[in-house]
N, C-alpha and C positions, 0 to 999 in steps of 0.2 A: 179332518180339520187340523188334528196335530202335526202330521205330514206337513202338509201346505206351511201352517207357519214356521216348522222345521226350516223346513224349504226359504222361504222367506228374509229367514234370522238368516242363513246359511248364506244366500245371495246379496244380503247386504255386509254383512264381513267378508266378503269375498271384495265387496267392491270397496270397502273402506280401506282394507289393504291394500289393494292395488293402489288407490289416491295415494297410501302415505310413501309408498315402495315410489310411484311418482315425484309426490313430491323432495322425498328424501334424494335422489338421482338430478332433480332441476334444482336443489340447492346451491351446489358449484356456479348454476348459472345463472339464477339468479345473482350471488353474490357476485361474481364478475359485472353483470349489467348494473348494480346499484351503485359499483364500486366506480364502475366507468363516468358515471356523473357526478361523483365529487371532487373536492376541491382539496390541496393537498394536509391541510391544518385539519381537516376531518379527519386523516389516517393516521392521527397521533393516537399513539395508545390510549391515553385519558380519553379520546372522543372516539373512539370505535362503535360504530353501532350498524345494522344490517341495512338499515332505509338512509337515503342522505338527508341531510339535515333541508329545510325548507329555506330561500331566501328571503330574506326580510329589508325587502328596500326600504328606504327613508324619506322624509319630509322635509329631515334639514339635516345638515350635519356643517362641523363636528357634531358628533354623540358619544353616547356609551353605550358600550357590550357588557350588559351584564350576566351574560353568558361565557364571557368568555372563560371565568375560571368556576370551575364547579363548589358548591356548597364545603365547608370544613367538614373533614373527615378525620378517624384518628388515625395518626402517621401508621406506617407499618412499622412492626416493632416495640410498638408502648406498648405498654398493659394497660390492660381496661381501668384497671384503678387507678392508675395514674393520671391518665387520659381523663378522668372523671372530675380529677378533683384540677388538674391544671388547665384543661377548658375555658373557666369563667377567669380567670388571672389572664389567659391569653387572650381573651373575648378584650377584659378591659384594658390590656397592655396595646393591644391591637387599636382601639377607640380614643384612646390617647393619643396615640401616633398622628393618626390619620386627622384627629382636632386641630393638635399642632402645628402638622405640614399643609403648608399652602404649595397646592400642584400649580406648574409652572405651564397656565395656561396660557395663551395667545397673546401679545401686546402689552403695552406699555402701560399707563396708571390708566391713564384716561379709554383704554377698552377694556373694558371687563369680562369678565369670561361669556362664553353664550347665555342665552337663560335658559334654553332648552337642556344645561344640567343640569338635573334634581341634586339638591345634596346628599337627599335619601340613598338615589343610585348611584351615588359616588362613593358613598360611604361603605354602599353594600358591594359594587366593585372590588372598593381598593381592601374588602377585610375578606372577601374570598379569596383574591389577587395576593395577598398577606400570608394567609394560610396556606395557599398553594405553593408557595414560593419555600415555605415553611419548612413542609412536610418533604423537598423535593430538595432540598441544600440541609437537610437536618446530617450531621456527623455522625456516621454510624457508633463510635464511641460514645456520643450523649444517648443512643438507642438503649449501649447497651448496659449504660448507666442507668437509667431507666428501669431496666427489665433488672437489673443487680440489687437495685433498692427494694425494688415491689417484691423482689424474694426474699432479701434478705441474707443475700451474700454477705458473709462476713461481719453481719448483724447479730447482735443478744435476742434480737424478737422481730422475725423473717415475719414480712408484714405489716408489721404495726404502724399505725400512723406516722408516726415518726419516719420509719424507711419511708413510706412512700413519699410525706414532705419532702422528705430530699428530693427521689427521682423528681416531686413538681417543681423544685428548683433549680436543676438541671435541666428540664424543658425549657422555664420559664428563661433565663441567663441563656441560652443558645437563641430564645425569641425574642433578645433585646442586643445578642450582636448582628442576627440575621436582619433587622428591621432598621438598618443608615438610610440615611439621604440616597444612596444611588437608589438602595433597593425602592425605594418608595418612590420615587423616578421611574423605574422601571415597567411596575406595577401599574402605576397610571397612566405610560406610553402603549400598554400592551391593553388597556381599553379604554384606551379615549381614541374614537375613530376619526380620524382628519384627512382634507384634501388639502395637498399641498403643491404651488407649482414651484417647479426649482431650475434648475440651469438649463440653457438653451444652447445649443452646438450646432453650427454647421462645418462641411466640410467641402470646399472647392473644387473642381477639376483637374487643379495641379497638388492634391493632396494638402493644401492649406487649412489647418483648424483654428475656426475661430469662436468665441465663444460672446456672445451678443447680449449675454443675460448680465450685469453689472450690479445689478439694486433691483429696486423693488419698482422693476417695470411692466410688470404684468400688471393688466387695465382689465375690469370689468367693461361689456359693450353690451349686454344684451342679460336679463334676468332680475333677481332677486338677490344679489350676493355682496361681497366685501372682501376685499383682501387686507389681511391684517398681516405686519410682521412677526413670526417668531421669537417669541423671548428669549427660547435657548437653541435657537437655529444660529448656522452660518448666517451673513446678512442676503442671502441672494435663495433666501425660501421665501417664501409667500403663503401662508394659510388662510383658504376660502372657507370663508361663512355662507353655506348655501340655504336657501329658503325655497323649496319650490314650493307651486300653489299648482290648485287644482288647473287654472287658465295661463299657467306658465313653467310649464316642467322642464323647462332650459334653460340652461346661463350658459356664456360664452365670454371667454378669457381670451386677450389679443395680448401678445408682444410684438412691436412694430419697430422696425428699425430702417434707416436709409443709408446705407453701407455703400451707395455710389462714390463717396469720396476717398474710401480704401477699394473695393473693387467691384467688380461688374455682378449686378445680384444673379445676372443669369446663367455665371461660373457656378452658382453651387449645385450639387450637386446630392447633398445628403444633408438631413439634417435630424437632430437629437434633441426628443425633449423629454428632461425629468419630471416626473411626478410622484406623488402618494397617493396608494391608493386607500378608501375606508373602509372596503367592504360593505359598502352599501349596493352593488349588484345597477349602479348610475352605467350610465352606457358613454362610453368615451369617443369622439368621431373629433376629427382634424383636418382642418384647413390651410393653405397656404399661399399667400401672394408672392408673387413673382413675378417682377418689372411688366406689369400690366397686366399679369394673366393669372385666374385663377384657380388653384388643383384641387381633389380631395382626394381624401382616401376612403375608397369606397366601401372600406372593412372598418365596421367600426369592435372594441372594444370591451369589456365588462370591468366593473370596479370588483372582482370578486378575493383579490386577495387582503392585503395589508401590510404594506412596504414598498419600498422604495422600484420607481422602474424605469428605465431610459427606452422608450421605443425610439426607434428609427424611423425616419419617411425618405422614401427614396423614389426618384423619378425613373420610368423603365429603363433601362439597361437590355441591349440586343445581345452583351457580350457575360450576362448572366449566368452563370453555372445553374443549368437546372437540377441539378443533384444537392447544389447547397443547401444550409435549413433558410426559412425563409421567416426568419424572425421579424425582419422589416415589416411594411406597410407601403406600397407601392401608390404613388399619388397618380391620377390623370388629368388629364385638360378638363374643368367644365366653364369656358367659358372667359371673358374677360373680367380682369379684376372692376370689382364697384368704383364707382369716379370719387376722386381725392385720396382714395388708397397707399398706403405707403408702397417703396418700392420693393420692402421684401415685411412681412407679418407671417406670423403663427396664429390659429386660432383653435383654441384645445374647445370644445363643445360639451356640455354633460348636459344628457338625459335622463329623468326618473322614468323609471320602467315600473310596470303595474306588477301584481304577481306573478300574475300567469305568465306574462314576458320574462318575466325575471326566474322561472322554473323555466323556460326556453331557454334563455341566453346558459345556463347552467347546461340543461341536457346537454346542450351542444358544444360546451367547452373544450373539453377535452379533446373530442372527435376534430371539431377546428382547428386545436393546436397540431395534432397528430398529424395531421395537412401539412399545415407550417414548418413541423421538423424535417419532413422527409417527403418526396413525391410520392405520396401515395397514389394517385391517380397513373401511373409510369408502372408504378408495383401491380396495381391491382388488371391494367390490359396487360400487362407480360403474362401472369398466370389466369387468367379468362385468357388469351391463345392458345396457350401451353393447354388448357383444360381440353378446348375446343379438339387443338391436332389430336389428341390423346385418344380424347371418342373416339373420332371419326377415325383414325386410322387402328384401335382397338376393334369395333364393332366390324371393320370390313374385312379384319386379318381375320379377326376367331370365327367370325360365321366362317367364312370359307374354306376355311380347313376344319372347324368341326363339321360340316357339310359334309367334306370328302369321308373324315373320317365315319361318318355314321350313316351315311347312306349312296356311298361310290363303293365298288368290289376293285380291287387293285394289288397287288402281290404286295405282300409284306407291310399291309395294312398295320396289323395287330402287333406286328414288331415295333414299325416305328410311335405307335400308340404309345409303348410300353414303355422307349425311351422318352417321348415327352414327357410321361409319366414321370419318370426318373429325376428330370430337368427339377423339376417341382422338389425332391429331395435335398437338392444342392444350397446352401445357405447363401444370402448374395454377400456376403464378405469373401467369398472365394473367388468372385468370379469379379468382385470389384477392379482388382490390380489390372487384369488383364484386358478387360473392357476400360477401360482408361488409356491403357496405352495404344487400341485401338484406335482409340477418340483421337488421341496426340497424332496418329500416324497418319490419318486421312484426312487431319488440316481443321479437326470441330473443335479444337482446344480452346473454351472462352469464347463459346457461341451457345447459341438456345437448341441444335441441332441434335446433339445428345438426351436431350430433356423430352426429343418426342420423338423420335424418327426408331427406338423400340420399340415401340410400338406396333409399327407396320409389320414386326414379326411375329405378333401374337403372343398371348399371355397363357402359358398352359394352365392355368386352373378356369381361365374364364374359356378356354377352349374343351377342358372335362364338360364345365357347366352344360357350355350347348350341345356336345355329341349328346350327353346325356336326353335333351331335350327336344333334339332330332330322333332319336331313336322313340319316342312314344310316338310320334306322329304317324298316323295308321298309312301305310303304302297305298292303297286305295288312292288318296289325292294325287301321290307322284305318277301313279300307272296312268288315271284318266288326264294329266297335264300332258304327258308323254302322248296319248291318244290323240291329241289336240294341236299334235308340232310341238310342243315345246324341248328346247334343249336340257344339258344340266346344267347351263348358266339361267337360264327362263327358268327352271323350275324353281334354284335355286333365289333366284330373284323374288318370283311374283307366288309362289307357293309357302315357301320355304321359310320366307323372312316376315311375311306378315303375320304366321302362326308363334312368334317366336321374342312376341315383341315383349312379356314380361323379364324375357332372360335376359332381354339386349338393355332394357331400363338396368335392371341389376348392378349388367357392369359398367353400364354408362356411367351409375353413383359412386361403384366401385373404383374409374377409372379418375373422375372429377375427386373421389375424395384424395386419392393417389397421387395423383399433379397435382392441386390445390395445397395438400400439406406438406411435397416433396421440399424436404431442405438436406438430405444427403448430396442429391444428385447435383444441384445450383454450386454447391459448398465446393463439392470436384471439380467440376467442369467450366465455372463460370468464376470470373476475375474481375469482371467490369461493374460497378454499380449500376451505368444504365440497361443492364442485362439482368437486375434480379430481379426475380420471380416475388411474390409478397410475405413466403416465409423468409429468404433471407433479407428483405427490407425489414420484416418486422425486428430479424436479429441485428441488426443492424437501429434498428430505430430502439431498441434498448440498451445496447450500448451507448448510445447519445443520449440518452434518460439517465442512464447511471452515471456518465460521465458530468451534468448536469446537477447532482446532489440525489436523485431518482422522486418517482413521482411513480407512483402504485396506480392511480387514477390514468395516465396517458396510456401506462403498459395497457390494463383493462381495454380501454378505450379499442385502443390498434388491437387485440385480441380478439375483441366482439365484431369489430370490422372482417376480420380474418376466418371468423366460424358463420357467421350470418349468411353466403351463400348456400352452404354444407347445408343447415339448417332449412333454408326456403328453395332447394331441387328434393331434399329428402320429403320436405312437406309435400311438393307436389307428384310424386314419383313415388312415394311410400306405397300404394295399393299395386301398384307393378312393381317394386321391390319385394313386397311379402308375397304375393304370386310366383314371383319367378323363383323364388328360395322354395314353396311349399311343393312345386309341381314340378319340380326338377327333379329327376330320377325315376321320378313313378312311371306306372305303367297300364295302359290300358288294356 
C-alpha cells in the first residue's frame, strides 16, 4: 500500500513539473500573442501588464477615462515620512485647483458641457491626472531635498518634525509651480474622450490641393448626435455629441460640397479627412459621392486610439506600387449616387460595436495593419514556394543517394561516405564567399534560384539520417522485390520509400523550418523587394515600425504570423517527427 502511493505522490510530481517546465517554455509565446493584440498606449511602462486590457465601448461620448491615470502613489525618492505628512496638503492643494478651474469644454455659453460628466469623475480624473503629472516632471533636486530634510543633512535633529516640515514644503512649492493653467489643460485633454471632425482635403488629377472644409460644415444626416464648435479649437473642428441607443447604433456626418464652378468633381482623385479619435472602439466606415455616383470603402475602421488622424480614400489606381504601404483606403463603385445628392460629399459613418465585437475588431488590429504596411500576402507565397521547392527537391536528393549509399555495392562507397561526412565539418561562412560568386557567374544574382536549387544536391546530415535508416531495414524485402522484376529504381521507389516515411517527415520539418526562417540567404542573393521571402519582409516591415516612432504590438503581430506555420506542420507531423529521431540508427 505504501508502494502504490509512493508510486502515486511520485507520478504526480512528475507531471506537475513537466506542466510548469511547460508552461515556463510557452511564456515567450504567450507573451508575444497577448502582446500582438494590443494597442500601443498599453506598452507604456505604467500600463504593462501580461493580458491586454478589455475594450470598453460606449453609449455616448465625449466621456471620461478614469483609467487613464493610475491612483496617487508616492513619487520615487520621497521618504515615507515625508510622503506621509505632505499627501493630505497635496490632496487639498490638488481640490482647490480643480474647484477653481473651469475645463474648457465644448461650446459657447449657451452649450453646456455633456451631462454624461459626473463631476465626481472629473474630479477624480483630473486629481489622479495631477498626481501623475506630479510625480513624472517632479526635479530631481526637490527629490533630493526631500530625502536631505527627512535625514537630516546639515540639521541639529536629523528627523525631527521640523526637518521633515521642510522637505513637505518643498513638495508642496514644486506642486503649486507644476499645477498652471496649461498643465490643467493638459490633464483634462488626456481624459476627456472626444469625436472630432476636422479638415477636409482633396487632391485632383493635375496634383491640385484643395481643401473644402472652411467652418463648421459638417452636418448631422442620420442618428442621435450634435455638432458643437470647439472653444479652444482652430474654427474648422467640429466636436460630436454622440448618443447611441439600443435601436440606433449609428450616426452619420456628411460634408457636401458643389465644386462644379472651380472644377470638374470627377478630376479628384484622392481625398483626406481628419478626425479624432476617443477610444471608444465605434467602428469608422466612409462614403463618397462623386458627380452622380456612389463609392465605399469597404474597410471599415476602429476608434481604438486617441489623437488626431488624416486617412486617405483613394480610388484604384492600375499604376499602384504594390510594394508601397497601403495606408489609404481604396473606395469602389456601389452604385449611383441617392437623387438630389450633392455633386461631390463625404460621409464619415460611426458604429457602436457590442463587446465581443469590440474584442474582435482589437484581435484583429494589428494583424490588419501589418497587411497595410507591407505585402504580406507577396511575402508569405514567396516563402510557402521556397518551402515547397526545398521539400520536394531535399526528399528526392537524400533518399536517393542515401539509398545508394546504404544499400548499392559500388567501389569507393565508404570513401566518398567519409567525405560527405566531412562536408558537414566545414562552417557555412566558409564556403559562403565562394558560392556567391558562383551565384553571380551563372546569371541567379537577385533571383529566388539560389534559395532552393541546393537543394537538389542533398544535405549531408539528412543524407546520414536515411543511410542510417536504410540500413535497419532487413534485406529480405529487397531480395523478394528483386524476385518479383523489380529494379533498383522500383525497389527504391515502391519498397524503399514507403518504409522510410518517418525519416522523410523529419526533414520535410527540418527543411520547411530551414526555408521558412532563412534570412541569410535572401539578404545575399536577393535585391529586389518583390523577391522577399517573409523573413526579409518582416525585417523590412520593422524598419518601417521604427521608422514610424515603433509599435511593439505590429512587431509581435508580423512575428506570430511568421511562426504560426512552423507551429501548425510541427502539430501535425510531430508523431512522425519523434519516430524518425527515435528509430534512426537502431537496429534489428
Amino acid at each position: 500500500m505504501g508502494g502504490r502511493r509512493a508510486r502515486t505522490i511520485e507520478r504526480l510530481v512528475t507531471h506537475l513539473v513537466l506542466l510548469a517546465g511547460g508552461l515556463l517554455f510557452m511564456l515567450p509565446f504567450l507573451w508575444m500573442l497577448s502582446t500582438s493584440v494590443k494597442v500601443p498606449r498599453e506598452m507604456v511602462r505604467d500600463n504593462l501588464r501580461l493580458l491586454p486590457r478589455a475594450p470598453t465601448p460606449q453609449w455616448s461620448t465625449p466621456y471620461l477615462d478614469v483609467e487613464e491615470f493610475r491612483p496617487p502613489a508616492r513619487p520615487s525618492g520621497v521618504p515615507e515620512a515625508v510622503w506621509q505628512e505632505a499627501e493630505p496638503l497635496l490632496e487639498e492643494l490638488v481640490r482647490r485647483r480643480i474647484s477653481a478651474w473651469q475645463p474648457q469644454t465644448p461650446g459657447p455659453d449657451d452649450n453646456p458641457p455633456p451631462a454624461e460628466l459626473p463631476a465626481e469623475e472629473l474630479q477624480q480624473a483630473m486629481r489622479n491626472g495631477l498626481f501623475d503629472l506630479f510625480e513624472r516632471r517632479m526635479r530631481d533636486e526637490v527629490r533630493a531635498t526631500a530625502q536631505q530634510f527627512a535625514a537630516g543633512e546639515g540639521l541639529k535633529n536629523p528627523g525631527s518634525p521640523e526637518a521633515i516640515e521642510a522637505g513637505v514644503q518643498a513638495l508642496v512649492e514644486e506642486a503649486m509651480r507644476l499645477m498652471s493653467e496649461d498643465d490643467m489643460r493638459q490633464v483634462f485633454n488626456e481624459t476627456y474622450r472626444r469625436v472630432c471632425l476636422g479638415d477636409l482635403r482633396v487632391r485632383t488629377e493635375e496634383y491640385q490641393f484643395l481643401a473644402l472644409h472652411t467652418g463648421d460644415e459638417w452636418e448631422v444626416i442620420e442618428g442621435d448626435a450634435e455638432l458643437i464648435q470647439r472653444a479652444d479649437s482652430t474654427p474648422d473642428v467640429q466636436e460630436a455629441r454622440i448618443r447611441f441607443r439600443p435601436d440606433a447604433q449609428t450616426v452619420r456626418f456628411q460634408l457636401a460640397s458643389n465644386p462644379a464652378e472651380d472644377f470638374d468633381p470627377t478630376s479628384i482623385d484622392r481625398v483626406s479627412v481628419g478626425y479624432r479619435s476617443d477610444a471608444s472602439w465605434a467602428q469608422v466606415g466612409f462614403e463618397v459621392y462623386r458627380a452622380g455616383t456612389r463609392y465605399v470603402a469597404p474597410t471599415t475602421i476602429s476608434l481604438f486610439e486617441r489623437e488626431w488622424i488624416e486617412q486617405e480614400l483613394r480610388w484604384p489606381d492600375e499604376l499602384e506600387n504594390p510594394l508601397a504601404r497601403r495606408l489609404h483606403l481604396t473606395l469602389q463603385e456601389a452604385g449611383p449616387a441617392p437623387p438630389g445628392a450633392p455633386d461631390f460629399a463625404v460621409i464619415v459613418e460611426l458604429t457602436r460595436l457590442s463587446p465581443l465585437q469590440a474584442w474582435w475588431a482589437k484581435g484583429i488590429q494589428n494583424y490588419w495593419q501589418s497587411f497595410r504596411e507591407v505585402p504580406y500576402a507577396r511575402y508569405l507565397a514567396t516563402s510557402f514556394s521556397l518551402a515547397i521547392l526545398n521539400i520536394v527537391l531535399a526528399i528526392f536528393s537524400c533518399t536517393l543517394v542515401a539509398y545508394g549509399f546504404a544499400r548499392l555495392e559500388w567501389p569507393g562507397r565508404d570513401i566518398c561516405f567519409v567525405l560527405l561526412l566531412a562536408t558537414m565539418m566545414l562552417p557555412p561562412q566558409v564556403t559562403m564567399v565562394p558560392q556567391f560568386l558562383i551565384v553571380r557567374w551563372v546569371g541567379w544574382y537577385d533571383t529566388l534560384i539560389p534559395l532552393w536549387i541546393l537543394s537538389a544536391f542533398g544535405v549531408p546530415f539528412f543524407i546520414f539520417l536515411l543511410r542510417q535508416f536504410f540500413k535497419t531495414i532487413p534485406s529480405d524485402l529487397e531480395d523478394a522485390a528483386r524476385i518479383d522484376g523489380c529494379g533498383f529504381l522500383a525497389v527504391y521507389w515502391h519498397v524503399m520509400l514507403p518504409l522510410v516515411k518517418p525519416v522523410i517527415a523529419t526533414i520535410a520539418i527540418f527543411t520547411f523550418m530551414a526555408s521558412w526562417n532563412n534570412f541569410m540567404g535572401p539578404l545575399i542573393y536577393v535585391n529586389d523587394d518583390r523577391l522577399f521571402p517573409l523573413a526579409m519582409g518582416l525585417f523590412r516591415f520593422n524598419l518601417i515600425v521604427e521608422s514610424i516612432g515603433g509599435n511593439i504590438g505590429l512587431i509581435m503581430a508580423a512575428s506570430f504570423m511568421m511562426i504560426l506555420p512552423v507551429i501548425i506542420l510541427f502539430f501535425f507531423l510531430q508523431r512522425y517527427f519523434v519516430q524518425g529521431i527515435t528509430l534512426t540508427g537502431t537496429k534489428e
